[in-house]
C-alpha positions as CSV (number, residue, x, y, z in Angstrom):
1,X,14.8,-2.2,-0.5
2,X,15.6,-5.2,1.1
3,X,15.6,-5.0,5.0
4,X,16.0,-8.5,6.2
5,X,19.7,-8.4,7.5
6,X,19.7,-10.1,11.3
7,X,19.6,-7.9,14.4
8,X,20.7,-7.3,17.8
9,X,20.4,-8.1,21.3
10,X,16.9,-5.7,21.1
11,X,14.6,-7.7,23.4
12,X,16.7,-10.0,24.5
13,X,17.2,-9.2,27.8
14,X,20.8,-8.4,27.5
15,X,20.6,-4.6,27.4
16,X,18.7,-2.3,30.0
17,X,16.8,0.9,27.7
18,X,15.4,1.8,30.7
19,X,18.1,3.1,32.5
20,X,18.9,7.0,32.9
21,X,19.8,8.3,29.1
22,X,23.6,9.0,28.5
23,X,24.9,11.7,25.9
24,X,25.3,9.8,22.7
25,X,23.0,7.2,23.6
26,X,19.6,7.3,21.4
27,X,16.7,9.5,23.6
28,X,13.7,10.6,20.9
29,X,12.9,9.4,17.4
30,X,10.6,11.7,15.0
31,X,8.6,10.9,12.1
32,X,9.4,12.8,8.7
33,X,6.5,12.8,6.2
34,X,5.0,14.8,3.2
35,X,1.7,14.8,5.7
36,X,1.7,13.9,9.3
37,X,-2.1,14.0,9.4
38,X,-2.8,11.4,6.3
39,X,0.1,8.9,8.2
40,X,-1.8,8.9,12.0
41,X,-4.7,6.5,11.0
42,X,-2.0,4.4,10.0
43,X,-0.1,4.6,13.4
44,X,-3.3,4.6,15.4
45,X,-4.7,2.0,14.4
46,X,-1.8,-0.3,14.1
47,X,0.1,0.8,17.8
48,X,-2.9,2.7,19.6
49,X,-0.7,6.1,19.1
50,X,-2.2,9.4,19.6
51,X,-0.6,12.3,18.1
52,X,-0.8,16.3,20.2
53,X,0.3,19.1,18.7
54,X,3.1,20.7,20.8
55,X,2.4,24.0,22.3
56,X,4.9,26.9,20.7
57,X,6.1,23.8,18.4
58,X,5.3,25.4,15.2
59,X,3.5,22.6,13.7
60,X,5.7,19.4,15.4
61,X,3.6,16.8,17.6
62,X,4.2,14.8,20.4
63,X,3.4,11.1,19.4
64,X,1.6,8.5,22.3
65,X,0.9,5.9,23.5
66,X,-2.2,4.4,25.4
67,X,-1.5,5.3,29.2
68,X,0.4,8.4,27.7
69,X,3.7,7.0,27.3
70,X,5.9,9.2,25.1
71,X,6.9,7.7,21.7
72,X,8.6,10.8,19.8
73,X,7.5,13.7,17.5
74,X,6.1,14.0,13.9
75,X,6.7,17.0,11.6
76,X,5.3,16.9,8.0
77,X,7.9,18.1,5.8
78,X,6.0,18.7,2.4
79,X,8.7,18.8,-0.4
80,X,12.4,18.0,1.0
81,X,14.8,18.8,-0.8
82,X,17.9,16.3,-1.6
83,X,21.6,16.9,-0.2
84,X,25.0,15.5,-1.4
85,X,27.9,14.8,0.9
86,X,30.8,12.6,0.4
87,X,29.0,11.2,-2.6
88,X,26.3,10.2,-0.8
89,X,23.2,11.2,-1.9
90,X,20.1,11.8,1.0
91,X,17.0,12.1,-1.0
92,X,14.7,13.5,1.9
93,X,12.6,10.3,1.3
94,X,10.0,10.1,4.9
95,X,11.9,8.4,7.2
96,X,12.4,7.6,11.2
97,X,14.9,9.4,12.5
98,X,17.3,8.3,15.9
99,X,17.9,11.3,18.0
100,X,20.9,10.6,20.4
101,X,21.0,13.0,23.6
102,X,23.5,15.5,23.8
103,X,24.6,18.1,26.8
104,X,25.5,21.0,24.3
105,X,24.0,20.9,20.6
106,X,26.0,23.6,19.9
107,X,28.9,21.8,20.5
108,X,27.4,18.9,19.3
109,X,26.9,20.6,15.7
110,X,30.8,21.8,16.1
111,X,32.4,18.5,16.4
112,X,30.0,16.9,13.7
113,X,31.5,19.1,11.0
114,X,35.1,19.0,12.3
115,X,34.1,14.7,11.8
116,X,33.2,16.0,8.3
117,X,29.4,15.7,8.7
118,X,27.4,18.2,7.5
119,X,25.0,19.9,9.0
120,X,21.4,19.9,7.7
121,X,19.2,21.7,10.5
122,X,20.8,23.5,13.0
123,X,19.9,23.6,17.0
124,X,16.3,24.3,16.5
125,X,14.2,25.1,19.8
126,X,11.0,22.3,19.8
127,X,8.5,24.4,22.4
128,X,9.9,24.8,25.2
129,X,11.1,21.3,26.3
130,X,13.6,20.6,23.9
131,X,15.9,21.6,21.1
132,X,16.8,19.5,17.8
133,X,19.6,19.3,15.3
134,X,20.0,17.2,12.6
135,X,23.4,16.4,10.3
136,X,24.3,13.7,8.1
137,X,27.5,11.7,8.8
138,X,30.4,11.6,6.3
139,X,29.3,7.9,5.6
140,X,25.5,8.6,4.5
141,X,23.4,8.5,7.0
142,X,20.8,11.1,8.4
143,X,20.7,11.1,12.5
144,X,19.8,13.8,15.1
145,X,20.8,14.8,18.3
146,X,17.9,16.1,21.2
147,X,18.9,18.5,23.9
148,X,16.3,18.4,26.9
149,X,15.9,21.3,28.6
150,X,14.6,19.9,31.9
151,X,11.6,20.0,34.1
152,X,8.4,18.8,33.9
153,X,7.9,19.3,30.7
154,X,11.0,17.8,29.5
155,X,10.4,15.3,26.8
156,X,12.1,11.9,25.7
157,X,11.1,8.4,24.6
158,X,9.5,6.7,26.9
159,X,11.9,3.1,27.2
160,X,10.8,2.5,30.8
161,X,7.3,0.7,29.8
162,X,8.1,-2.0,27.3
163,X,4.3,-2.9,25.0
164,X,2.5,-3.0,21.8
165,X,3.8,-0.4,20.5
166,X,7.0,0.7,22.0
167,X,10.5,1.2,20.6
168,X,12.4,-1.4,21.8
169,X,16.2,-0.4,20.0
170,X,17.9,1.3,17.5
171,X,20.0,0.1,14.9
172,X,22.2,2.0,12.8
173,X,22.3,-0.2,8.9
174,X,26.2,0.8,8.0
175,X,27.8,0.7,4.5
176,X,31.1,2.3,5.5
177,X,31.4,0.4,8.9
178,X,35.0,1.9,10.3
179,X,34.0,5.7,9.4
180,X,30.9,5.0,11.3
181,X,33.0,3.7,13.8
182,X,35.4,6.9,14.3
183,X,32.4,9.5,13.8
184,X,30.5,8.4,16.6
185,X,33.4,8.4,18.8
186,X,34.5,11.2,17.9
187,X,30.9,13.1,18.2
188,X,28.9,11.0,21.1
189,X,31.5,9.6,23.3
190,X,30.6,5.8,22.0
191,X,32.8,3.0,23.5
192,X,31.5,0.5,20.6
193,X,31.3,-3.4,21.8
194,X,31.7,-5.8,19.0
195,X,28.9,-8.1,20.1
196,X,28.8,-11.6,18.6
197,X,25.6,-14.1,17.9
198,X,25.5,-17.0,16.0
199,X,23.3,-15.7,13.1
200,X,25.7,-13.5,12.3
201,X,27.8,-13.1,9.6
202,X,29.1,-9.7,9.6
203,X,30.1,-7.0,12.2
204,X,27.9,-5.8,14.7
205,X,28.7,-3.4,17.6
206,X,26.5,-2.0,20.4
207,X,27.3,2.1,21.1
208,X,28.6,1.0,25.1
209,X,29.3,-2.5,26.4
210,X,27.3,-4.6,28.2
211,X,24.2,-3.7,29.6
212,X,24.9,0.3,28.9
213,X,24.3,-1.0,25.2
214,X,21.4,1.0,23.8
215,X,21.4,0.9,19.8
216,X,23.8,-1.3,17.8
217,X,25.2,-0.8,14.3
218,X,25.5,-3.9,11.5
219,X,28.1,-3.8,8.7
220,X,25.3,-4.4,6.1
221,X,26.9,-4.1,2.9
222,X,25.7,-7.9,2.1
223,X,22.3,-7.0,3.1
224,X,21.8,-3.9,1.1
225,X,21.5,-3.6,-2.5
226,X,23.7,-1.6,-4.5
227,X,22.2,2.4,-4.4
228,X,21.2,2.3,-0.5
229,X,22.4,5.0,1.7
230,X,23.2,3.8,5.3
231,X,20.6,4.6,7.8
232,X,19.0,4.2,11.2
233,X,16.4,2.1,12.1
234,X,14.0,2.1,15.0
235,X,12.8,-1.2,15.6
236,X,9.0,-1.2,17.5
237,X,7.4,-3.9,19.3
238,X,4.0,-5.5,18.6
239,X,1.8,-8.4,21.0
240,X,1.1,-10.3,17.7
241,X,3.2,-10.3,14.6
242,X,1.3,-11.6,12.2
243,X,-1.7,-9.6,13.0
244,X,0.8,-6.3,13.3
245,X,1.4,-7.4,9.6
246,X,-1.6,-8.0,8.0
247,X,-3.7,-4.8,10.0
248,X,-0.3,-2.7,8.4
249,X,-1.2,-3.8,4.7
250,X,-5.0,-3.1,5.3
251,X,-4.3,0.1,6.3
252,X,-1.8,0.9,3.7
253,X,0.9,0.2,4.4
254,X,3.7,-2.5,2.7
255,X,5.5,-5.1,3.9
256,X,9.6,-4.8,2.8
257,X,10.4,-8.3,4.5
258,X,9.8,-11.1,6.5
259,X,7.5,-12.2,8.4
260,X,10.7,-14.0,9.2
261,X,12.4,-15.8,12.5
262,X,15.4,-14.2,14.3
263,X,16.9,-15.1,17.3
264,X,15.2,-12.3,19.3
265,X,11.7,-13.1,18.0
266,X,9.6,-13.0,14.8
267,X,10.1,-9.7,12.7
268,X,9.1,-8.1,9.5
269,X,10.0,-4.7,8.3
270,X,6.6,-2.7,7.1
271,X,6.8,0.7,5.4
272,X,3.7,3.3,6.0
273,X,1.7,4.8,3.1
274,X,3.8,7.9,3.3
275,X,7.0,5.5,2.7
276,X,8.7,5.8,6.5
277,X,10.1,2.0,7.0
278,X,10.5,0.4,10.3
279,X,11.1,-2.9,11.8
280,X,8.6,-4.9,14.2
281,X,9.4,-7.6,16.2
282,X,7.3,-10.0,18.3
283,X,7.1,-8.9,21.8
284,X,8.0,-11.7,24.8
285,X,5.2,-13.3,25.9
């Protein structure tokens, strides 16, 4: 798979993650593997993760990092099976998966089908901090949406403490751009903002204007070969590139592209040994 295509304002400056999560906007990312507990040498060694189980979260674990920042979850999903919709074929291959928040999943779930997505878990209670739901858009792509229940307890991704190891955005790789366009609307309240740079050569828009911008989506049908599914990507941020690189292969994993130069730093895309793909970029010094 190639993976190169150019990215977004990520660490640029230009956006604010930080700031107080908005329905629609991306607020947890999970793990989906055969085997969560052959893939956390991997992550630990290459990001300093830890990985907890969750109490009453029937197998799902709460991934950090050093200082106990909150990355996401992991779940091992031992045989997935495949799903058709729209003629686009989701293979259950182990992924990264974007959660975007929502204020009713229910609700949520509702408007997803009547924007002809399909459904593929329903609002799912994680512990007692949070519920899940997954679905698949009409144009391919597997995303979720995370309720928080409040409190102490209440979980989401950690954006306020940028690092090693930290997701620093969220990028949607889009093969039917306008029907990616209307379904997010239509389901999360996006005001999409065509956002312009000079490496690129296709569309890109960021889910809310400005600095409200938390994830971004790229028209990538010159990027992707011919039999790719659209799909998100959760980009993660390293001190050192090239050693992010080379520990990843001697722990496993493969590296899908680069090392290469963008505009908001050096990146390469990396895959673990369980086959989960994800971008790292070269943190600011």
């Amino acid at each position: 798979m190639t993976e190169s295509a150019p990215s977004a304002p990520l660490v640029s400056g230009t956006t604010d993650l930080a700031q107080a999560p908005r329905e629609g906007s991306p607020v947890w990312i999970d793990l989906s593997v055969p085997d969560v507990a052959a893939d956390q040498d991997f992550y630990r060694e290459l990001f300093g993760w830890s990985f907890r189980d969750l109490e009453a979260g029937d197998g799902y674990h709460v991934v950090e990092r050093e200082g106990g920042a909150v990355v996401g979850g992991a779940r091992s999903t031992g045989d997935q099976p495949s799903v058709q919709h729209n003629g686009q074929h989701d293979d259950g291959r182990p992924t990264w998966t974007v959660y975007l928040a929502s204020d009713d999943l229910q609700e949520t779930m509702t408007t997803v089908e009547a924007a002809a997505g399909k459904v593929l878990t329903a609002p799912t209670p994680v512990g007692e901090v949070g519920a899940r739901a997954v679905a698949i858009s009409p144009a391919g792509d597997r995303v979720g949406w995370w309720q928080s229940y409040g409190g102490a307890e209440a979980l989401a991704t950690d954006l306020s403490r940028p690092g090693h190891g930290a997701p620093v955005w969220f990028e949607l790789m889009s093969l039917n751009y306008d029907t990616h366009l209307s379904f997010y609307r239509q389901v999360s309240g996006w005001e999409p903002a065509p956002w312009q740079g000079d490496h690129l050569s296709a569309r890109y828009t960021t889910d809310f204007p400005g600095e409200q911008a938390t994830a971004g989506m790229l028209e990538a049908t010159n990027y992707l070969p011919t039999g790719t599914i659209s799909y998100w990507r959760v980009y993660i941020g390293v001190d050192d590139l090239e050693a992010a690189v080379q520990k990843a292969q001697e722990l496993g994993g493969t590296v899908l592209a680069g090392p290469v130069d963008s505009p908001h730093g050096r990146m390469a895309v990396v895959r673990d040994p369980q086959g989960a793909g994800f971008p790292i970029v070269q943190l600011p010094s």
